[in-house]
C-alpha positions in Angstrom: 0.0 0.0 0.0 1.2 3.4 -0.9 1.7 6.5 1.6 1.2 9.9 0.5 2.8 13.0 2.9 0.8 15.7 2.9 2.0 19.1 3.2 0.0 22.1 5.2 1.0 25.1 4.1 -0.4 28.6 6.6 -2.4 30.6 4.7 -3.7 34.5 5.3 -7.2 34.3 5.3 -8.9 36.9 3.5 -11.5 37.3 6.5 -8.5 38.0 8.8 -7.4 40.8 7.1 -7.4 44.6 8.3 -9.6 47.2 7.0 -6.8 48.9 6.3 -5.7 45.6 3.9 -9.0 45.3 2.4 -8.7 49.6 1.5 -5.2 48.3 -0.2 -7.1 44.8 -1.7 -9.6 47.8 -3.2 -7.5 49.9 -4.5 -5.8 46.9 -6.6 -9.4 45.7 -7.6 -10.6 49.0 -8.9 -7.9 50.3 -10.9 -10.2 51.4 -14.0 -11.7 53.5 -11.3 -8.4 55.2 -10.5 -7.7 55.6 -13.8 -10.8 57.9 -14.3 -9.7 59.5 -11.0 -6.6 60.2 -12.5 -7.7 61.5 -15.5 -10.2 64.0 -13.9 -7.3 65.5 -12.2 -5.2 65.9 -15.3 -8.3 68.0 -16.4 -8.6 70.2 -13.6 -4.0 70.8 -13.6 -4.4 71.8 -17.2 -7.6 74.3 -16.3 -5.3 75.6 -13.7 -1.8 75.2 -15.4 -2.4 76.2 -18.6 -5.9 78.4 -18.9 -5.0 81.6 -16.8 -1.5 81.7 -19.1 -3.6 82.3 -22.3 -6.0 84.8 -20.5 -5.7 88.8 -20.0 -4.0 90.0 -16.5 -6.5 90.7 -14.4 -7.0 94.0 -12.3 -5.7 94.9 -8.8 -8.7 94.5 -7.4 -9.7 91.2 -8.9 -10.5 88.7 -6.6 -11.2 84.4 -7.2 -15.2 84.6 -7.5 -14.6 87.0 -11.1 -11.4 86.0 -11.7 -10.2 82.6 -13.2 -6.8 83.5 -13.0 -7.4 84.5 -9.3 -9.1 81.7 -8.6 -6.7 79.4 -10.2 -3.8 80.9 -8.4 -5.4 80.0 -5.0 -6.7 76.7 -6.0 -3.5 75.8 -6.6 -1.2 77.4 -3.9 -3.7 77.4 -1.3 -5.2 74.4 -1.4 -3.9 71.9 -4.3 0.0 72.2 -3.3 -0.5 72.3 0.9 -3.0 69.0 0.4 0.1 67.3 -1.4 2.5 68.0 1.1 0.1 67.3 4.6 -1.1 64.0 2.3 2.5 62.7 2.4 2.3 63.2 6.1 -0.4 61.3 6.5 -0.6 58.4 3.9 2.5 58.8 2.3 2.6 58.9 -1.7 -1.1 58.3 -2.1 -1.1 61.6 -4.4 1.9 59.9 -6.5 0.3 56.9 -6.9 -3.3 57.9 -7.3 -3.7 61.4 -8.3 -0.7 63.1 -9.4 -1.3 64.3 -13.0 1.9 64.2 -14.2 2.8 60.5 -13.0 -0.4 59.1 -15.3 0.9 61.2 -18.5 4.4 59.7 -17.8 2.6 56.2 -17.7 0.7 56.5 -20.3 2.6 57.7 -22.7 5.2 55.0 -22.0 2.7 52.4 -22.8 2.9 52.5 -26.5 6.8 54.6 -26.8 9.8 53.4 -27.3 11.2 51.4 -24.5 14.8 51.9 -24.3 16.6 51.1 -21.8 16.9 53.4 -19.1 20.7 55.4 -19.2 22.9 55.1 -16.5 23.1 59.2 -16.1 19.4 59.2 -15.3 20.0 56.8 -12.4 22.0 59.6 -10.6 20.8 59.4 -7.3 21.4 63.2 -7.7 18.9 64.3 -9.7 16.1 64.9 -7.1 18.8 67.6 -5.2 19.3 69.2 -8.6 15.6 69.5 -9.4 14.4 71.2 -6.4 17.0 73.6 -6.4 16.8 74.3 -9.8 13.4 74.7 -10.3 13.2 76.6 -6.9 15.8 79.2 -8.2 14.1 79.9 -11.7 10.7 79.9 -10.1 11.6 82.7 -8.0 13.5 84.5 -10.2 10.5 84.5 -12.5 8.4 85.0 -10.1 6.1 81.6 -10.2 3.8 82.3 -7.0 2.7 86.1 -8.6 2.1 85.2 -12.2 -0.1 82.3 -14.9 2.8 82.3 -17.4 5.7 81.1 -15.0 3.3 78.5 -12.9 2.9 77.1 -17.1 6.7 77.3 -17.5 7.7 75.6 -14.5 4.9 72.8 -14.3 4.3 72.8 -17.4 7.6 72.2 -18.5 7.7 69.6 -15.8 5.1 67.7 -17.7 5.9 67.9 -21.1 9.6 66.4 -19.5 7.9 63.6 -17.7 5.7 62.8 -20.9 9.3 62.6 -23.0 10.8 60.5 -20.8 7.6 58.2 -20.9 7.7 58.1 -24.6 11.2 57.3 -24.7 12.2 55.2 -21.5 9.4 54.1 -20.2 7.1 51.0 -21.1 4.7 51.8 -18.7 6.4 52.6 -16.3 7.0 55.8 -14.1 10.7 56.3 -15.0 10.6 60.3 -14.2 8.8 60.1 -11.5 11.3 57.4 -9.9 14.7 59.5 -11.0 13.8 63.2 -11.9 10.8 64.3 -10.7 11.9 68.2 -9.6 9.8 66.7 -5.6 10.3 63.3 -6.0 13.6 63.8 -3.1 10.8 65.7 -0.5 8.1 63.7 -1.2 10.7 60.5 -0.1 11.9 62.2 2.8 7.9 63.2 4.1 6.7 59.4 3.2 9.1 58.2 5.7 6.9 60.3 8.1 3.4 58.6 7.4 1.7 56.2 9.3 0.1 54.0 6.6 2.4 52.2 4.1 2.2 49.0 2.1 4.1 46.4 4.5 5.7 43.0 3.1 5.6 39.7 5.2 8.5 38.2 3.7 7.8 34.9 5.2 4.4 34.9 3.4 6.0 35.9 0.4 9.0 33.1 0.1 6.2 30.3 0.8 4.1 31.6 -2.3 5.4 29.7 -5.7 8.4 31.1 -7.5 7.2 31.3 -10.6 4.1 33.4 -9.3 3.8 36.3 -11.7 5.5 39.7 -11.2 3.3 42.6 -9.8 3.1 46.1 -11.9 4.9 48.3 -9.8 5.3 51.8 -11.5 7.8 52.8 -9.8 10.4 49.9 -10.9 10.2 48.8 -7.4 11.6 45.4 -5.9 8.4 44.9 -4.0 9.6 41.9 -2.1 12.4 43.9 -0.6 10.1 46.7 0.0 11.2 48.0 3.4 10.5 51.9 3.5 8.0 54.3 2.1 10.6 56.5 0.9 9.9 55.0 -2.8 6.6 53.5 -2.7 3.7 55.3 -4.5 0.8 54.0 -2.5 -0.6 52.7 -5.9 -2.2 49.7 -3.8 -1.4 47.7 -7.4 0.9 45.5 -5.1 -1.8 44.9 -2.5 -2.5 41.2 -1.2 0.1 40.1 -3.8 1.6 36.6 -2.9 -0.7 37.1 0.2 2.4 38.9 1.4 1.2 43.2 0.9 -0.7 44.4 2.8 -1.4 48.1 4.0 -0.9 48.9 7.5 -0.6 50.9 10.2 2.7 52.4 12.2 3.5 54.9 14.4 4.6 58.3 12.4 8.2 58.4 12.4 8.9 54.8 13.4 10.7 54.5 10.0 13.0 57.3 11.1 13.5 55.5 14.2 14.5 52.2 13.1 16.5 53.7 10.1 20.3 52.4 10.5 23.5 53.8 8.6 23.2 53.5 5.2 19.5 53.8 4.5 19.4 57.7 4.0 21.9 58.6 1.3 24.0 61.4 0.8 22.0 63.8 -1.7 18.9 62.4 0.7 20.9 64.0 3.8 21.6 67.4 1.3 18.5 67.9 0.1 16.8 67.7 4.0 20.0 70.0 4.9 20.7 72.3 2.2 17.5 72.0 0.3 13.9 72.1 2.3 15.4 73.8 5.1 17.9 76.1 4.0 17.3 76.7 0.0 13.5 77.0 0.3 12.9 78.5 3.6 15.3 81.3 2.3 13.5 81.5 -1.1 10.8 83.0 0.6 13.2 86.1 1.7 14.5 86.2 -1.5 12.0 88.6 -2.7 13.0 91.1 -0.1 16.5 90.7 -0.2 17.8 94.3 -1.6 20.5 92.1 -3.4 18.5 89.6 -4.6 16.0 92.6 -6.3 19.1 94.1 -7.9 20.3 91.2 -9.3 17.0 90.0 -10.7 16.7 93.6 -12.2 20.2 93.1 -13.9 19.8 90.0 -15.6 16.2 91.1 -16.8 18.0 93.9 -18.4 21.0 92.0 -19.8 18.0 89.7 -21.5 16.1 92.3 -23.0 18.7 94.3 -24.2 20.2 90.9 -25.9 16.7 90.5 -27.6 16.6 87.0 -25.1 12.7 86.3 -23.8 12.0 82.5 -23.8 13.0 82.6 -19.9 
């Protein structure tokens, strides 16, 4: 007579899981939904982007209820921009993985482009640093906060970059958002911040089937090293995946507490030194600064007399 061993594997029960895993097990069942989402955001950037750029200046007096331009200027700054940055507080890079206009162009633009491979020089872990300050230099020297045709120069510039790069680089994926995105470096450093991120049981994981098929992570993500939410987009695509991702609950900051050598790098460390809290709290003085003024005044000069306008 023949014996047969049987093997008993644990398994997560769906019951058993969180809320919180079944909002994550949602958000991987209803992409088309997110999709539309996404789409009636990229609607409402480009009424705010690129709308007031084409219109007439409006009056002193003007205020948001007769004013598009007005009113796109504090839609934006007072409400759009400040939700972005308390979101990444709170549930990390939700807006990047759910709402952010410029990551679905990037995506969907790199569904039917070119695919090459990605360059080594775009890898720079640099290029967050670079952004930021860059961008946070030109946008006060043309002053971006005051006028339409700046906020289109700067973020509109930014979009028409991260739809290239889609077209060319990236099948699919979110290639700029990963290496270039101009916020991509502060949006890291606030997601580490958050209290809800995807966590990965890696002992679930490893007793799933090897050749169990590869999740669609836009970000180019290793998903079963996943180990911070420095990187992670919040997409929920991941979610329940080899029974193994599942959103959760932490205590804000306990990321930063457990963080050993060698899991914030150098232009991280810059950009949190030099960048958010020196370069851009001093932007804001900028404006003032009798030097600063005089210097903006010479180089607008310099341009015009050269015939020079495009910046």
């Amino acid at each position: 007579m023949s014996t047969h061993t049987l093997h008993f594997q644990p398994r997560q029960a769906r019951a058993q899981r969180t809320r919180l895993a079944r909002l994550g097990d949602m958000m991987a069942r209803h992409r088309g939904r997110i999709a539309l989402l996404q789409w009636a955001i990229v609607g409402l950037y480009f009424v705010l982007v690129a709308v007031p750029a084409f219109l007439p200046m409006p009056p002193e007096d003007a205020r948001m209820f007769n004013s598009l331009t007005r009113f796109a200027q504090f839609a934006f700054w007072g409400i759009w921009w400040p939700f972005v940055i308390a979101s990444m507080l709170l549930v990390g890079r939700f807006w990047c993985g759910v709402m952010c206009p410029e990551g679905a162009l990037t995506e969907f633009a790199g569904r039917p482009g070119k695919g090459r491979p990605i360059p080594r020089w775009m890898r720079w872990p640099g290029w967050p640093l670079v952004g930021f300050l860059g961008t946070t230099l030109y946008g006060q020297l043309i002053s971006v906060y005051e006028y339409p045709g700046p906020v289109l120069v700067i973020l509109g510039g930014s979009t028409v970059a991260a739809v290239a790069v889609g077209i060319v680089y990236g099948r699919g994926k979110r290639v700029w958002c990963r290496y270039l995105c101009p916020v991509t470096g502060v949006f890291a450093l606030l997601a580490r911040l958050a209290p809800l991120h995807f966590k990965v049981d890696r002992a679930a994981w490893d007793m799933q089937p090897a050749n169990t098929p590869a999740v669609d992570c836009p970000p180019l993500l290793n998903v079963s090293a996943l180990a911070s939410a420095s990187q992670c987009h919040a997409c929920g695509r991941c979610s329940g995946h080899r029974d193994a991702v599942a959103l959760r609950w932490r205590w804000p900051g306990s990321e930063i507490v457990r963080s050993q050598s060698g899991d914030v790098g150098r232009y991280e460390a810059l950009l949190l030194c030099y960048g958010m809290l020196g370069f851009a709290l001093g932007a804001f003085q900028w404006t003032m600064a009798p030097g600063f003024v005089r210097a903006k005044q010479w180089v607008a000069t310099w341009l015009v007399e050269h015939d020079i306008f495009w910046p």
